[in-house]
N, C-alpha and C positions, 0 to 999 in steps of 0.2 A: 504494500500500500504506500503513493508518495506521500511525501508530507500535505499535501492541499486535499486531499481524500482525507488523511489522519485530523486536518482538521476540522472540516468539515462535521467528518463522523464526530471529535468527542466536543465541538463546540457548536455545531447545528442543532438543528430539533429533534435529531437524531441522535443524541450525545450517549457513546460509548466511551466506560471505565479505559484507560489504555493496554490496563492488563486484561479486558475483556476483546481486544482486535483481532486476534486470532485465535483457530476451535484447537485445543491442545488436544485432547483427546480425537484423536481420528479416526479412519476407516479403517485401520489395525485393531481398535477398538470397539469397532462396529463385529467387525470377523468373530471376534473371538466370543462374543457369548452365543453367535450362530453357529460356531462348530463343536462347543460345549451342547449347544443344545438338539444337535443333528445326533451326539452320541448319547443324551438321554429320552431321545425319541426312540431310537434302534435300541436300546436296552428295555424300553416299556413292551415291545412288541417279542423281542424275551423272554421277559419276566411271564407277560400272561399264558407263553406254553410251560415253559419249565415248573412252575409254579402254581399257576393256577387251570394249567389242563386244559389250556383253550384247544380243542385239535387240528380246527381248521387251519393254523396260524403255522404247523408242520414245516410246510414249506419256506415258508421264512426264518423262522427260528434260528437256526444256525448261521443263517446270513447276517441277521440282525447284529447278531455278535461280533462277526467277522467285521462288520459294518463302524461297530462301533467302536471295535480294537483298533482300525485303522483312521479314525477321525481324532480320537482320543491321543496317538502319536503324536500330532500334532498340534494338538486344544492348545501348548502353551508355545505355538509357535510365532503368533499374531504380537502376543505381549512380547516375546524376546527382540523384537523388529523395533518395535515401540520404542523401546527402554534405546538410552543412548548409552548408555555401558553395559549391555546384556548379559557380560561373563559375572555380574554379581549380581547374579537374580539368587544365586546358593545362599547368598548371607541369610534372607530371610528363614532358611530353613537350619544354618548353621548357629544362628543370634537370633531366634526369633521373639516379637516382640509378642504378651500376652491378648494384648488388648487390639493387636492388630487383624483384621479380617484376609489382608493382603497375605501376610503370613500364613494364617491359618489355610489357604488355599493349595498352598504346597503340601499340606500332609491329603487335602482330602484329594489333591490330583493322585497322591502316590497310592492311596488307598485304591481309589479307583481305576487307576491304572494293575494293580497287581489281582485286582476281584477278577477282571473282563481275563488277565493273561488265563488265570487259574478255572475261568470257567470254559474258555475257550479248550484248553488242555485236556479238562474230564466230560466236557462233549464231544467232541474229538477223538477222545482214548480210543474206543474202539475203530477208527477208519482210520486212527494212525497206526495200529501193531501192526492192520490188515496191509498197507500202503509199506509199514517196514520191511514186511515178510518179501513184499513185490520187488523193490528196489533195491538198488546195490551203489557203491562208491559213497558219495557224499552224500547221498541224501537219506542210506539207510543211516550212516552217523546221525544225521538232523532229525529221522524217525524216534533214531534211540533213546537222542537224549531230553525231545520232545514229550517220549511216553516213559519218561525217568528209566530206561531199561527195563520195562516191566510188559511180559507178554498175556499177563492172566486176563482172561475173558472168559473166567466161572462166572455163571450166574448170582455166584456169594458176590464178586468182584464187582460186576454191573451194576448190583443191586446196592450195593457203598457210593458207588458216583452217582446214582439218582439221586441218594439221602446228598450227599457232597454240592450236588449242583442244586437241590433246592435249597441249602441251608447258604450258599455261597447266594443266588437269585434274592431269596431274602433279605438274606444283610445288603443288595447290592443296590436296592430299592431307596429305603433311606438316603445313601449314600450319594444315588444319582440323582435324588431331588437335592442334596444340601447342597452338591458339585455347580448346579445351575442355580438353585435358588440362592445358593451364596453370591452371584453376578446381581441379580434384584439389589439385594441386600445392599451391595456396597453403593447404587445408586441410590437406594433409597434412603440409602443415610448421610446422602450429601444436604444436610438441612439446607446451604445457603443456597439451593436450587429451587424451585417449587416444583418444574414438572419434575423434578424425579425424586424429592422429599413427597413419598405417601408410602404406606406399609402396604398398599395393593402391589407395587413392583414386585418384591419376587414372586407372590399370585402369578402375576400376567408373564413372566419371562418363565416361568416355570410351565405354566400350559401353552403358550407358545412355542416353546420348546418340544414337549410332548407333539405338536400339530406338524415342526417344518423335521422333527425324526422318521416318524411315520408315515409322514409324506413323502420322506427320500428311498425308505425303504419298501412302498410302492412305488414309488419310480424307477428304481434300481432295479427291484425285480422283474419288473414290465419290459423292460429295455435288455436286461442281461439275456432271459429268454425266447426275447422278439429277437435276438442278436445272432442267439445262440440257434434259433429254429427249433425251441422246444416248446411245448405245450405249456398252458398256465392254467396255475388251478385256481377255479373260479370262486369256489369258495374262500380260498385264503383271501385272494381280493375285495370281496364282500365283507369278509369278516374285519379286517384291516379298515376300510372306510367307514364300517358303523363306529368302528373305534375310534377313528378319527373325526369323526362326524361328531362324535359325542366330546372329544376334548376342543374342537376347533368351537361351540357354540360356547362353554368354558371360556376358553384365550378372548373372544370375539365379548362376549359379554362383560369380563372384567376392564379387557381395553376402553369401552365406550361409558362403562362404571366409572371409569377414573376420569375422565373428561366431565362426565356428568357431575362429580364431587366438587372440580373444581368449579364449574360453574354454579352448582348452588353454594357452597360456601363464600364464593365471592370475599375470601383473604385480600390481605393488602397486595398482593401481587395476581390477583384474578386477570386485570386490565392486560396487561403484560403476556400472561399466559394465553387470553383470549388473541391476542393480538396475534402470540407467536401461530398459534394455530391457522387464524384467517388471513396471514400474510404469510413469511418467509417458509413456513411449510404448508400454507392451504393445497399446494399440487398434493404434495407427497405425502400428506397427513390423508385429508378428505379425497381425493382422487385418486391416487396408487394403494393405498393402506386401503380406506372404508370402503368408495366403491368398487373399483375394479377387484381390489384382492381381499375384500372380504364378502362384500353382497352376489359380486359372482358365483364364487364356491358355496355359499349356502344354497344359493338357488342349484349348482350341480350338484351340490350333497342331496338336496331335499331329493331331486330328480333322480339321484343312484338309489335313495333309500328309502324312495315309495314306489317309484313304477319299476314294473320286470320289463326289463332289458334285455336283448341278447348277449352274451358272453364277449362277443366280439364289440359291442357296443359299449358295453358295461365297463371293459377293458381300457378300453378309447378314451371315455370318461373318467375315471379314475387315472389315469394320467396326466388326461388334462388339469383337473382339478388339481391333484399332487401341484404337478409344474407352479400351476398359480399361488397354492399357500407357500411354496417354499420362496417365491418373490416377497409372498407378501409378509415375511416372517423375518425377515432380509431388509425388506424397509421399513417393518416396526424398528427395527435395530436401529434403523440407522435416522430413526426421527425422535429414538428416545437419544441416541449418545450426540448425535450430531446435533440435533432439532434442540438438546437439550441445551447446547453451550451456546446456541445463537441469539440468548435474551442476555443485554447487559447486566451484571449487580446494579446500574446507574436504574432500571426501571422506566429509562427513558427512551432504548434503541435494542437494537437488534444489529446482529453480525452477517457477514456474507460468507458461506464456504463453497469454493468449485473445489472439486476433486482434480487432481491432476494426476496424468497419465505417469510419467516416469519421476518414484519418488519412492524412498522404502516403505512408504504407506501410501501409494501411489495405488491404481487401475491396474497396472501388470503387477504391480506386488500382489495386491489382492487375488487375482486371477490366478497367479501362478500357484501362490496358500493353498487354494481351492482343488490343484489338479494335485498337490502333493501327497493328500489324502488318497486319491484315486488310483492312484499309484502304488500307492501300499494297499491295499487293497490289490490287484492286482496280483502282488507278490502271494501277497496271503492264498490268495485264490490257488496259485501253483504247488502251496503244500497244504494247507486245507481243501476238501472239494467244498466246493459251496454249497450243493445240494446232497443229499443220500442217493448212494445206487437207485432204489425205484422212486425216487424222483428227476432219475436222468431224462427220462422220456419226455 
């Protein structure tokens, strides 16, 4: 910004704090609670087979994991980009402080990261000793020491990793809401903010979450087997969007809650917040957010989960939809973190952010974030199969 713009902005009618001219938090920080919450979307869709016996969900289940293992890689890759000295992000977890949430986020990444390795392992067991038995060179090594050197597949054996994976699915629950609702949390405890000082944020970032994981992993699904020329079962799909259908009217409800509070409350900073809303984000708030990406997909939700459809139809639809919540889940993000730093402390202006293309929180940095997950994943895929034998078909 030159100086005639700088003055302007903090001596016009538009008068901006000087330390409020530029958005410190960026779209590194927009990333990172969408890929936190891409891996507590794919872990809900886990949990309801391992644990609560959904059967239709079969076919995903194991993906879901794999899914999640592989977003999870990277959950803390967006902040290390961020940070201007990245190689002491350890102190927090070497000196860390009690009272800090920032801190506390290192233990519950490590936890969660060590739940998905160890669930993934005793789901797994049996089509890894099967895969060791096949292969030779390097890869029976990476079988071996995958299934910790252990060939037993007694039915005594089996029956230990179902109690192991449901008692592992359970703890993992808690876990993966505190992972993401701890993201809420820290916004919501920015008191000198108003939109983002209310106790409904981690609510809304936590079922949002639940709506753009679930969403990927119908889309991932849909795509893998449209890709691969296999068959899709129709059921899981069906069962997948009631599910979704029921947490996106959730996310969708608390969202329009929290707008609603501010407006009837009408606090010393309602003006301000009304403003931000029907100015520098009316596109991307009311337009991209309400209605394109959220009044659309209820009307395809309604549309998947009262008329019968063809399979082929039904299929089509539920991608389409998917594709749309994971936009629109994408610029919730980026109208709480971004939308949120564009009202000055002064009460009197509002800030301008364009995204720029090449920058480490840049368009291609973000993009490229984005493929690294997919990537891994990929890998994964090469020693996990993603599906069981009779779901190869």
């Amino acid at each position: 910004m030159d100086a005639a713009a700088m003055g302007a902005a903090m001596f016009g009618s538009n008068y901006v704090f000087p330390n409020d001219l530029h958005v410190h938090w960026s779209m590194m920080i927009v990333l990172y609670p969408y890929i936190t919450g891409l891996v507590d979307g794919a872990f809900i869709i886990a949990a309801l087979y391992y644990l609560f016996k959904v059967e239709s969900l079969k076919p995903v289940a194991r993906f879901s994991l794999l899914f999640a293992l592989a977003f999870l890689c990277c959950a803390t890759l967006p902040l290390l980009l961020h940070l201007t000295r990245p190689e002491r992000n350890l102190n927090m977890l070497i000196t860390p402080s009690p009272s800090s949430a920032m801190a506390g986020f290192g233990y519950i990444y490590a936890i969660s990261m060590a739940l998905v390795i160890f669930l993934v392992l005793f789901v797994y067991r049996p089509d890894l000793v099967r895969l060791r038995a096949q292969s030779s060179g390097k890869m029976k090594l990476i079988y071996r020491a995958l299934t910790f050197d252990s060939k037993d597949l007694s039915p005594r054996a089996l029956e230990l990793d179902r109690k192991i994976i449901k008692v592992l699915v359970g703890f993992g629950i808690p876990v993966a809401a505190v992972l993401h609702g701890y993201v809420g949390f820290i916004f919501g405890g920015v008191k000198a903010n108003p939109t983002w000082s209310t106790p409904l944020m981690p609510v809304i970032f936590l079922f949002s979450a639940c709506v753009s994981g679930i969403s990927a992993i119908v889309l991932a699904y849909i795509v893998i087997r449209k890709f691969k020329g296999r068959t899709i079962d129709a059921a899981c799909i069906k069962t997948s969007i009631n599910t979704l259908t029921g947490f996106f009217i959730l996310a969708f409800t608390f969202e329009m809650l929290e707008v609603f509070s501010h407006s009837y409350l009408k606090t010393g900073y309602h003006h301000m917040v009304e403003g931000l809303l029907n100015g520098p984000l009316a596109s991307s708030f009311w337009l991209w957010q309400v209605k394109i990406g959220s009044l659309i997909p209820l009307f395809l939700l309604a549309v998947l989960t009262l008329i019968r459809l063809k399979d082929s139809w039904y299929t089509f639809l539920a991608a389409v939809v998917s594709a749309i919540l994971l936009l629109q889940v994408f610029i919730m993000r980026w109208n709480v973190v971004i939308g949120g730093q564009l009202m000055s402390k002064s009460a009197r202006g509002y800030v301008e952010f364009h995204p720029v293309w090449f920058d480490k929180e840049g368009i291609i940095a973000v993009i490229a974030v984005m493929i690294i997950p997919f990537v891994i994943l990929y890998v994964l895929g090469k020693i996990f199969p993603f599906w069981s034998r009779e779901e190869m078909g």
